[in-house]
N, CA and C of each residue as an Amber inpcrd file, in Angstrom:
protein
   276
 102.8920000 101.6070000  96.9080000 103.6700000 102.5010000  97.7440000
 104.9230000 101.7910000  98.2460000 106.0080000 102.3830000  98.4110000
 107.4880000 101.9630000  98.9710000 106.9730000 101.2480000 100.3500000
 106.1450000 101.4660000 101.0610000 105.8100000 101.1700000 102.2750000
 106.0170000  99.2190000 102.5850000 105.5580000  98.8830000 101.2190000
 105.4350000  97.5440000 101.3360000 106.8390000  96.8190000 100.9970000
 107.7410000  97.3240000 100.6780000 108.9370000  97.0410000 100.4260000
 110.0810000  97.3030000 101.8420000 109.5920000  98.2780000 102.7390000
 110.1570000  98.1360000 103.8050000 109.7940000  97.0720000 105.4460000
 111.3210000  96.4960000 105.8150000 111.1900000  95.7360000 106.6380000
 110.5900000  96.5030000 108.3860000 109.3490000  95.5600000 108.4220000
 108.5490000  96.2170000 110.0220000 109.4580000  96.5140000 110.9190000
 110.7950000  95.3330000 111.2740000 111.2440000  95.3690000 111.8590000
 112.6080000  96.1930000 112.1580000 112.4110000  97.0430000 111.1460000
 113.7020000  98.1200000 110.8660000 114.4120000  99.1000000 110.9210000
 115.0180000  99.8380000 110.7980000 115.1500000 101.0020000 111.5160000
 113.9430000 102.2000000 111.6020000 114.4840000 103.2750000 113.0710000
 113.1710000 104.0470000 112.7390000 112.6880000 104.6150000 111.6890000
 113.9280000 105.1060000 110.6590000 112.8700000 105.9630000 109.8420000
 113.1230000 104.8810000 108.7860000 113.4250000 103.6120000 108.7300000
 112.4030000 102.3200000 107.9640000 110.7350000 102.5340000 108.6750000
 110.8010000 102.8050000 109.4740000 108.9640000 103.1040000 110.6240000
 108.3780000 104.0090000 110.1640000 108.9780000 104.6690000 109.5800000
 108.2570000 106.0950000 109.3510000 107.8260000 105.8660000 108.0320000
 108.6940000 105.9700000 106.9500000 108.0410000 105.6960000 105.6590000
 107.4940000 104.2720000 105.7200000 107.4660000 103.1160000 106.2800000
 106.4160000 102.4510000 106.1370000 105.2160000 103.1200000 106.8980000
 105.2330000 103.8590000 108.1740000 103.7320000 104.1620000 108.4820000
 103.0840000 105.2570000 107.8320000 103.8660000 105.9790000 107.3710000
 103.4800000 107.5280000 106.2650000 103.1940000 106.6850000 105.1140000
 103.7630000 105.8580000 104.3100000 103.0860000 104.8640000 102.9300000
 101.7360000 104.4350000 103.5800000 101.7430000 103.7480000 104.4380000
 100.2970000 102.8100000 105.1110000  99.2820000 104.0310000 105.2240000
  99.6510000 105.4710000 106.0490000  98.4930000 106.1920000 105.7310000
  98.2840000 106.7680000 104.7370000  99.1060000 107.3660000 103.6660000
  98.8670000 107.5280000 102.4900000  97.7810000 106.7470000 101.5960000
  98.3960000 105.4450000 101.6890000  97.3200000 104.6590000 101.2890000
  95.8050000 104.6240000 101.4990000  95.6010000 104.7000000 102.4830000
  94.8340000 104.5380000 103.2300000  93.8970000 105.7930000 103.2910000
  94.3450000 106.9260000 103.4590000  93.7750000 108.3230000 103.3980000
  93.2470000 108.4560000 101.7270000  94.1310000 107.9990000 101.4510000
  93.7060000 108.3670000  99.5350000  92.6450000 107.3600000  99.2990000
  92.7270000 105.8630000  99.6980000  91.3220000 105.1660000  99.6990000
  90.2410000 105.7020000  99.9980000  90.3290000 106.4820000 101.7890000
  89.0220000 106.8610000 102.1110000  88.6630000 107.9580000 101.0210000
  89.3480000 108.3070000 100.5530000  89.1220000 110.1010000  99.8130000
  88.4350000 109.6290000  98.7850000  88.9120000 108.8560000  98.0060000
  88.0250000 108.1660000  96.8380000  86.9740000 108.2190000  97.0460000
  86.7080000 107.2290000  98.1940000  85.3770000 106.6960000  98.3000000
  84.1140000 107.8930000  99.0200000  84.5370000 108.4840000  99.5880000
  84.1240000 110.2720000  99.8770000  83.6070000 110.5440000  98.2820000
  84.6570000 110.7090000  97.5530000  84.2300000 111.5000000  95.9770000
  83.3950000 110.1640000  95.9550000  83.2950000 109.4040000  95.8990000
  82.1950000 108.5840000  94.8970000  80.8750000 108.5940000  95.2160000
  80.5050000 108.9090000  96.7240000  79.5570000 109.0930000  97.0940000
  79.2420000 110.7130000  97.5450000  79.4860000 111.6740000  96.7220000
  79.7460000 113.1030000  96.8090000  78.3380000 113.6260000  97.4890000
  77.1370000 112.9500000  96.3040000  75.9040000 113.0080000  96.4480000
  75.2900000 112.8760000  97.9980000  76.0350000 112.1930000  98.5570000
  75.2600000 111.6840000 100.2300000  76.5740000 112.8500000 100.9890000
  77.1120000 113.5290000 100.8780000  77.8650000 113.7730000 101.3580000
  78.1950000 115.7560000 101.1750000  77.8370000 116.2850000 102.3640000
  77.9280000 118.0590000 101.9650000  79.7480000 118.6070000 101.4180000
  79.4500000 119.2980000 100.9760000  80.5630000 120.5440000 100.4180000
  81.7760000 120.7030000 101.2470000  81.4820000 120.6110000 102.8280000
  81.9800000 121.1570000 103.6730000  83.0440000 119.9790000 104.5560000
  82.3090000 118.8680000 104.2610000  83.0960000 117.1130000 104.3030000
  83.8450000 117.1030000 103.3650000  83.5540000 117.5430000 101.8300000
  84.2100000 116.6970000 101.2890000  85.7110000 117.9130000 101.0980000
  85.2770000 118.9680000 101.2570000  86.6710000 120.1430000 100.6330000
  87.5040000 119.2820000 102.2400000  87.2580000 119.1150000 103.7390000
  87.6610000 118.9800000 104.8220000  88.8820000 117.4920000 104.3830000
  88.0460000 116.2550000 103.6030000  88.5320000 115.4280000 103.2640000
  89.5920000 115.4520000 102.1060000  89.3900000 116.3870000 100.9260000
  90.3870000 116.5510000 100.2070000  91.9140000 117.0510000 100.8670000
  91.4410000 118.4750000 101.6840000  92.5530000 118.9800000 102.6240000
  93.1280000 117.7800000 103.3960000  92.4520000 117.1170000 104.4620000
  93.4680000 115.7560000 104.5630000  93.8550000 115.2860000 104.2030000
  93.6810000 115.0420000 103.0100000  94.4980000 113.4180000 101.5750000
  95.6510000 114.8460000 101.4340000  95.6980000 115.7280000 100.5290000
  96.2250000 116.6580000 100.2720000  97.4670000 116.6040000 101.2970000
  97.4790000 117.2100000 102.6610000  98.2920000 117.1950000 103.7240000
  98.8740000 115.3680000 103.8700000  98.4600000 114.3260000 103.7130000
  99.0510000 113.7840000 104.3510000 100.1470000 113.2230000 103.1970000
  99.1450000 113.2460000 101.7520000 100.1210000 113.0230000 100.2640000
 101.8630000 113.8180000 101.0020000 101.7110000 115.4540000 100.9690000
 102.4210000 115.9520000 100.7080000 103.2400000 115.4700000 101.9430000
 103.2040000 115.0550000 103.0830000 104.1440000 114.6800000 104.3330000
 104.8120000 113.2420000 104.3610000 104.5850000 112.5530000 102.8240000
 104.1160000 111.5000000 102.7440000 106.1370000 111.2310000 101.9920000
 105.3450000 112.2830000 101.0090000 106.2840000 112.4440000  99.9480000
 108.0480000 113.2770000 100.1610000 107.4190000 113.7640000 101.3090000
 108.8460000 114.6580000 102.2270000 109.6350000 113.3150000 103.0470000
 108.8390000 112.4900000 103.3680000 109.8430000 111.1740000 104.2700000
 110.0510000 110.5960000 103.1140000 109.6460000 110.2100000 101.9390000
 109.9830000 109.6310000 101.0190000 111.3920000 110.1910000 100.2760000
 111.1190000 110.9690000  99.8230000 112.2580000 112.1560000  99.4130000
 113.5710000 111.6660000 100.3950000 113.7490000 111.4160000 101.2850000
 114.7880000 111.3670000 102.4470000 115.3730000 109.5930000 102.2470000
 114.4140000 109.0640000 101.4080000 114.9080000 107.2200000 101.2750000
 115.1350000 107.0300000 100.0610000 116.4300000 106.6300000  99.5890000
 117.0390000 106.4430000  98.4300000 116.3020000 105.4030000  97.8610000
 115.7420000 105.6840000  96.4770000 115.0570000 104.4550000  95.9190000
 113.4590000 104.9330000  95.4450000 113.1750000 105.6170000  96.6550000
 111.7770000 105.7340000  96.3980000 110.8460000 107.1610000  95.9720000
 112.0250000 107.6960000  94.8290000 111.4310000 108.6670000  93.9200000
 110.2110000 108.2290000  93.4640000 109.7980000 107.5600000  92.7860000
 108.7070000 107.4450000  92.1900000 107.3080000 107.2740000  93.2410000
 107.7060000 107.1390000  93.9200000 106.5610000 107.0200000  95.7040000
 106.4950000 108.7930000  95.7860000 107.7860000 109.3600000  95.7290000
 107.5190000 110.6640000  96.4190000 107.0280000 111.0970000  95.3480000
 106.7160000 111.2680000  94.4840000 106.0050000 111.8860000  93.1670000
 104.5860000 111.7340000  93.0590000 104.7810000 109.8200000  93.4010000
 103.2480000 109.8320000  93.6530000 102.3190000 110.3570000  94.5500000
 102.7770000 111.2260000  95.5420000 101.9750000 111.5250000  96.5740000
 102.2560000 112.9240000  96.0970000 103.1280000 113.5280000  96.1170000
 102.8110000 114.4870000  95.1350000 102.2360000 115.2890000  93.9320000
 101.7560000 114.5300000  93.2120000 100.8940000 113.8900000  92.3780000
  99.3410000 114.1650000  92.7850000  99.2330000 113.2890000  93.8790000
  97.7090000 113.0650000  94.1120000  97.6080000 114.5470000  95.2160000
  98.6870000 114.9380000  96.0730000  98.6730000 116.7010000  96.3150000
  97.6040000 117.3940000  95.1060000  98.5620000 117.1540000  94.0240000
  98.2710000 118.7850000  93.3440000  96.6880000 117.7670000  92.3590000
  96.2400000 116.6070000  92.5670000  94.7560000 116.2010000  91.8710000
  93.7550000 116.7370000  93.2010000  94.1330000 116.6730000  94.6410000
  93.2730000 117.4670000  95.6480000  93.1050000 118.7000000  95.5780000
  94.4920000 119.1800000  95.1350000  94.4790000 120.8670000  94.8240000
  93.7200000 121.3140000  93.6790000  93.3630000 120.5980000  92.9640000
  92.5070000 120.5890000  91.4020000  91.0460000 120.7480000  91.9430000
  91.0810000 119.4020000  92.5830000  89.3700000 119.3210000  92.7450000
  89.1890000 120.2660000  93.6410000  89.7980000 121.2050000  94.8360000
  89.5090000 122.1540000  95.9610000  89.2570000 122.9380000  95.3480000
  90.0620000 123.4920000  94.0090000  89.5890000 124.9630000  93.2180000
  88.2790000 124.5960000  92.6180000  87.5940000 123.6890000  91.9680000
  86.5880000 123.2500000  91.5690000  85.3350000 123.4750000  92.3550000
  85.7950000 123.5790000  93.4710000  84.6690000 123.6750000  94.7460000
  84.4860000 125.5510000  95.0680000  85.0460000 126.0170000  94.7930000
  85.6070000 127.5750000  95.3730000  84.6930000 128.4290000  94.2470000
């Protein structure tokens, strides 16, 4: 993610897409690990958890969009949007 390429100490919306990359990251980890253990885990967690990865991809990819350079970041969260939007119809 672009996140790691921006300086902590930098302007605010250097703050923003590094803290929107950091939860991106981070949200899409937990989400994984949700699907991998689907089995221990009801219907109603996991569609709740996709909708979060989903929402935060796509808010992810809107501050990205706004920082020159980091097309390929905003795609990627866009990207993993429409693989949550895949697996939600799967559930329905």
């Amino acid at each position: 993610m672009r996140a790691s390429l921006v300086d902590p100490d930098g302007t605010e919306e250097q703050e923003l897409v590094r803290r929107k990359g950091v939860m991106c990251a981070e949200v899409c980890d937990a989400t994984c690990r949700v699907l991998s253990e689907q089995n221990q885990v009801d219907e109603s967690a996991i569609r709740a958890q996709l909708e979060w990865c989903r929402q935060v991809c796509l808010e992810t990819a809107h501050v990205f969009d706004a920082c020159p350079g980091a097309e390929d970041s905003a795609a990627a969260g866009r990207a993993c949007a429409r693989a949550c939007d895949d697996f939600l119809a799967t559930l329905r």
